[in-house]
N, C-alpha and C positions, 0 to 999 in steps of 0.2 A: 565473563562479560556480563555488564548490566543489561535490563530490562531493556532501558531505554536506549544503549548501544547496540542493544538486538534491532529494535523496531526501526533504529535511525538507518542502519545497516541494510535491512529488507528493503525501506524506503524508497532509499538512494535512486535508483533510477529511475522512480516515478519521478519524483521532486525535481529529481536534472531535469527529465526530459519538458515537464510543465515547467518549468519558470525556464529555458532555453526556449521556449515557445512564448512566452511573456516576452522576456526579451527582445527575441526579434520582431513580435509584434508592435512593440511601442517604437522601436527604431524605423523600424519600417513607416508605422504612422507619422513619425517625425519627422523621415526624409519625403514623404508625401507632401508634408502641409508647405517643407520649405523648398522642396522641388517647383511645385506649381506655383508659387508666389512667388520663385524668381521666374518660372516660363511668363506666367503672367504680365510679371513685370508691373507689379501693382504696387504704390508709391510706399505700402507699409511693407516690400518686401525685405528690406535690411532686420527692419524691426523683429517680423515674422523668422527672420532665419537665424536671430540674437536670441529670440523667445526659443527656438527651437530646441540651440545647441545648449541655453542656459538649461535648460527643462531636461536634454539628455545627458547633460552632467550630471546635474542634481541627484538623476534617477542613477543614475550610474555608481555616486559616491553612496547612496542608502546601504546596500548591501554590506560595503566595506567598514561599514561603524559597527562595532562591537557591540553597542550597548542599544541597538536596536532590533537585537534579534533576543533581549533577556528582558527588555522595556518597553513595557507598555507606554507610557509617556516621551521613550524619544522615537516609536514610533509614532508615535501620535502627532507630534511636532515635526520628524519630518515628510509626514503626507501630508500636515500642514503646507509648508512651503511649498510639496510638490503640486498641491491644489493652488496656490497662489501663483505660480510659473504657470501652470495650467490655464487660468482665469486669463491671464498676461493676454494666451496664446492665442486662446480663444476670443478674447474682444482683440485681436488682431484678424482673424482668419477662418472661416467658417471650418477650414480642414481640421480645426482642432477641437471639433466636434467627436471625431473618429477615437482621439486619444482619451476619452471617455470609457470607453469599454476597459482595455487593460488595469484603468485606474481600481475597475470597480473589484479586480480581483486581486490588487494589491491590499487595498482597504480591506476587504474579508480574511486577508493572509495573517494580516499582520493584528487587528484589532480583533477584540473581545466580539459577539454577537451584539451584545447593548451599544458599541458604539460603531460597531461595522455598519451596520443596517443605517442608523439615518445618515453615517458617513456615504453611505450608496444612496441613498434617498436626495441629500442635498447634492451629490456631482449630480445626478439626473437634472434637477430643477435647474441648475446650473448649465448645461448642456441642454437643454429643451429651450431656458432664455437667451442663452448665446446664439444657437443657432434660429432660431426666432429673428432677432438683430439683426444681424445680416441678410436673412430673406426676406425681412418685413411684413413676414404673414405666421400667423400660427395654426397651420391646418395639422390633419388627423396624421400625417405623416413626421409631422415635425415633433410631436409630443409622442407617438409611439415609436420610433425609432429608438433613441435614447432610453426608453422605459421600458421597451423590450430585450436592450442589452443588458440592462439592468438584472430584469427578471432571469435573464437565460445564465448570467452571473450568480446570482445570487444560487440559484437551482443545480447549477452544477457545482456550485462550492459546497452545499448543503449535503447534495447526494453523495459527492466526495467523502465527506464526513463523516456519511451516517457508513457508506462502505467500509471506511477504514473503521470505524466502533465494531463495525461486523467483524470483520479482520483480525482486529485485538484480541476478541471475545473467542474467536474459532482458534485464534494460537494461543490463549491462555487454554483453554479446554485440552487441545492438543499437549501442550508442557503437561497438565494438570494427570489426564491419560498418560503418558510414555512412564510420569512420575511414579503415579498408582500401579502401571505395570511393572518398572523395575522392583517398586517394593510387593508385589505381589511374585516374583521370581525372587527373591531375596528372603522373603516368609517360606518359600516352595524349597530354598536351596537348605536354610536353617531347619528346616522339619526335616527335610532329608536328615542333614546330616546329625541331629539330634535320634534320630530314627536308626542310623548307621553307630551310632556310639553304645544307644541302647543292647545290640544286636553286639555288636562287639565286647563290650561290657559282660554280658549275660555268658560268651564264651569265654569270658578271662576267668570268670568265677569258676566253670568248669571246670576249667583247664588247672585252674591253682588251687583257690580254698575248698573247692569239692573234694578234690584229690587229696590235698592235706587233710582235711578234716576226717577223708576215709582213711591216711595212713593213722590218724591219731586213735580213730575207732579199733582200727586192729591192732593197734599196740596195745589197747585198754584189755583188750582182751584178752592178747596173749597175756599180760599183767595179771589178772582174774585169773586166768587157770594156773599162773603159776603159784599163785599166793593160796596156801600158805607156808605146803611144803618147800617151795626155793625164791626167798624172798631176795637172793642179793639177784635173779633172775629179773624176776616184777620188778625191783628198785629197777634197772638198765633200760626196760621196758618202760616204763615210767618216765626214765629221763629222756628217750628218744620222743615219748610222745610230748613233751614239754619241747625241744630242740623244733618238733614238725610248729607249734603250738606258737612259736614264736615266729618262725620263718613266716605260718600265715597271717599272723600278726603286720608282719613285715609289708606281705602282700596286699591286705585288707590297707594299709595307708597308703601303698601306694597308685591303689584307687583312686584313692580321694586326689593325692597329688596329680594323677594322669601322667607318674614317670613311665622310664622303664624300667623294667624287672629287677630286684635289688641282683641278683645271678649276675646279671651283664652290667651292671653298674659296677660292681667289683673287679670284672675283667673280662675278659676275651669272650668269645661264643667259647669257644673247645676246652678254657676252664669251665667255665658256668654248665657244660653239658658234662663233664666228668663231676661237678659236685654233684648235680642231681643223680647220678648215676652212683654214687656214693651213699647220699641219701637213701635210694632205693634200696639200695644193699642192703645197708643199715635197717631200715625197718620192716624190710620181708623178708629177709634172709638168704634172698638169690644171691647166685652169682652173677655181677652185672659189672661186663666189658666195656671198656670205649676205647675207641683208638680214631686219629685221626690221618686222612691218606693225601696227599699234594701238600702244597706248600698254603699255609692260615693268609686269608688277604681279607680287608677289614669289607665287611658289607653294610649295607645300609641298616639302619636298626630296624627298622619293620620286616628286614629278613631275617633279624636273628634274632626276633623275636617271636615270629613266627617257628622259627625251627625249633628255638628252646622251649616253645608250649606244646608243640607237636611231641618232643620227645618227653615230658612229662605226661604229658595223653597216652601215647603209647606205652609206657611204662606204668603207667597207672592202670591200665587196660590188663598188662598183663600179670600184672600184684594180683588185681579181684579177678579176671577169669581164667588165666592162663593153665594154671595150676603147673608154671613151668618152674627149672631149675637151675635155667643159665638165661640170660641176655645177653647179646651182641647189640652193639651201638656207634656205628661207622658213619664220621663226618668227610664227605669225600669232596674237594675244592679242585674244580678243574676249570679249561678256560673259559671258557660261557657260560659253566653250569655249577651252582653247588648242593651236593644231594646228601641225603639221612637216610641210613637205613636200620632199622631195630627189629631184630629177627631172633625170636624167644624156639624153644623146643618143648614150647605144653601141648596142651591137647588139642588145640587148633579149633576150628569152625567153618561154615560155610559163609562167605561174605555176604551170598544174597539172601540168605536167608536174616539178616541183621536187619529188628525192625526197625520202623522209621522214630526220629525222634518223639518221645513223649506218649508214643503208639501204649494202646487204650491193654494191649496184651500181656505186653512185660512196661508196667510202669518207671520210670526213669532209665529206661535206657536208651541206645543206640546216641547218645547225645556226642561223644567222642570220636567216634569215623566222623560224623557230619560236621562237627567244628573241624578236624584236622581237613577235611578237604575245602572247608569255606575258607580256612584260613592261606591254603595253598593256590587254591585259584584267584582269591584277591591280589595276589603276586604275579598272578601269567603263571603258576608253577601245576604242575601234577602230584598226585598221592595215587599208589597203587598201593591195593590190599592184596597178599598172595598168602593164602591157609587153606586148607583141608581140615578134617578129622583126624584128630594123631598125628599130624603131622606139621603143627606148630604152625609160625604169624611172620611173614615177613614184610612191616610196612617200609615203602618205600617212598620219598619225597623229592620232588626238584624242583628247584627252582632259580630261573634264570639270573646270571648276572650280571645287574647294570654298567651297560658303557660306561668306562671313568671319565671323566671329563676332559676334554682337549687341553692340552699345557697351553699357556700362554705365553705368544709366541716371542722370539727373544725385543727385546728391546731396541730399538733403531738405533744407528752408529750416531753420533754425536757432529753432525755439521763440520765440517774443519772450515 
């Protein structure tokens, strides 16, 4: 909606209510002048009640012409005539003195200020003459009558105007604020969520190029000690950490893309959690299980992407601390809930005593519980850590799943 469809629309029932008041005022003057000039019975009454009804046409047909409410000039020209009908009425009948007032707020309606004003100025003198004529005196009554309607005219068309410039000015300001608010929530929503990718981002790294980068580190290694005595050793070492070296390759782009994870872009969550589990194998030399329990039903990808970085965190967790020799890794899909659990047999720990991220004591650690649980509670889901001393890690994950969506319903039978 335009500007000006706004302001015409707010308008609206000021401008009925005042010109429905114009209206009945001029009619009313009108059947006044030609009422009492026929009670009268005074010899110009035909005339007076021809002047009348001509002068209520007149006024009656202005409204209805198009090009008087976009034209200055065929207003102009028809307050002419309506002043000419007017003049008629008045050198018939002092009552058409009265119809003087309305006039003068027709004229302010419709005309410019440079031509409103003396258009008000000469009905005055006009009206002060007329009526003059007919009483044959000109005292202090006969000239301020008329030139007080004038004034009280002109004062309230004036005030009118200058309130509605007020009016404009306080709902532009108002538009101007709501606008500056929405883009000031709009700057507040994108810094969030610019804030929220960061923080998320910084856990992808963890969760992927950290982890590979540490498998490549211990493959180099194991490489180094074996070289020089068993070099077809080092060679397999070597090409594991070139296989890790690409995958994070793989990862590191798809950063920049913002897909998801090449694992589940290849296929299923219960494929992509048996490659990595393979992987593992492969470059620590555990033994590492997966098995999957109920029947695979497809989930949202923010949940299985959340799961497959959780089970790389945990599987990375247990390569560098575990010092175990088997993993278990159970995908279990039941009806409300699907849960992970990756339960190693190393030397275990105490959960609380795991310091805090970034903690000033054991630098770069604890960063791995605290992503997997940030990532599990952005889901509605949980992560329980269950370990002792000696007695091995069993994380455990769940997370709810989403209502499927209502079918939609059959199609309506066909009208016969």
């Amino acid at each position: 909606m335009t500007e000006e469809a706004v302001t015409a629309h707010s308008l609206t029932p000021v401008l009925r209510a005042l010109r429905s008041c114009l209206h009945l005022m001029v009619a009313a003057l009108l059947a006044l002048a030609a009422v009492r000039a026929v009670a009268d019975r005074t010899p110009d009454a035909p005339a007076v009640l021809a002047a009348a009804v001509a002068l209520c046409a007149l006024y009656v047909t202005g409204p209805r012409l198009p090009r008087l409410r976009t034209s200055t000039g065929a207003a102009a020209l028809w307050l002419a005539a309506l002043g000419l009908v007017w003049l008629v009425l008045l050198a018939l009948t002092p009552d058409g003195v009265w119809v003087a007032f309305p006039l003068f707020f027709v004229q302010l309606h419709l005309l410019p200020p440079r031509w409103a004003l003396p258009a008000v100025a000469a009905t005055t003198l006009a009206a002060i003459a007329g009526f003059g004529r007919h009483t044959h005196t000109l005292s202090v009554g006969t000239v301020l009558g008329p030139a007080l309607g004038a004034a009280v005219a002109v004062a309230v068309v004036l005030g009118y105007e200058a309130l509605y410039r007020e009016s404009e000015q306080r709902r532009r300001l108002i538009e101007e604020l709501t606008a500056t608010r929405g883009e000031l929530a709009d700057a507040e929503h994108t810094a969030g969520v610019l804030a929220e990718r960061e923080r998320l981002a910084a856990r992808e790294i963890h969760d992927t190029l950290a982890q590979g980068l540490s498998s490549i580190q211990l493959l180099l290694r194991a490489a180094e000690r074996a070289l020089p005595e068993r070099p077809g050793t080092a060679l397999g070492h070597v090409r594991q950490a070139r296989t890790a070296a690409v995958d994070n390759l793989a990862e590191a782009r798809r950063f920049v893309r913002a897909l998801s994870p090449p694992d589940l872009e290849a296929g299923s969550l219960p494929a992509a959690l048996e490659r990595v589990c393979a992987t593992a194998a492969r470059t620590s030399g555990l033994a590492v299980h997966c098995q999957v329990s109920g029947a695979p039903t497809a989930l949202p990808t923010p949940h299985e992407v959340a799961l497959l970085r959780i089970a790389q965190s945990a599987l990375a967790n247990t390569v560098r601390h575990a010092a175990a020799g088997r993993v278990e890794l159970t995908l279990s899909y039941m009806d409300t809930e699907v849960a992970l659990d990756i339960v190693d047999d190393g030397t275990g720990f105490v959960p609380a005593e795991v310091p805090a991220p970034g903690s000033a004591a054991v630098p770069g650690t604890g960063f791995g519980l605290a992503a997997m649980r940030a990532r599990a509670r952005a889901l509605q889901g949980t992560l329980v850590v269950e370990s002792a001393p000696g007695e091995g890690t069993a994380v455990a994950v769940t997370l709810p799943c989403p209502a499927p969506a209502p079918a939609p319903d059959a199609a309506p039978e066909a009208a016969s």
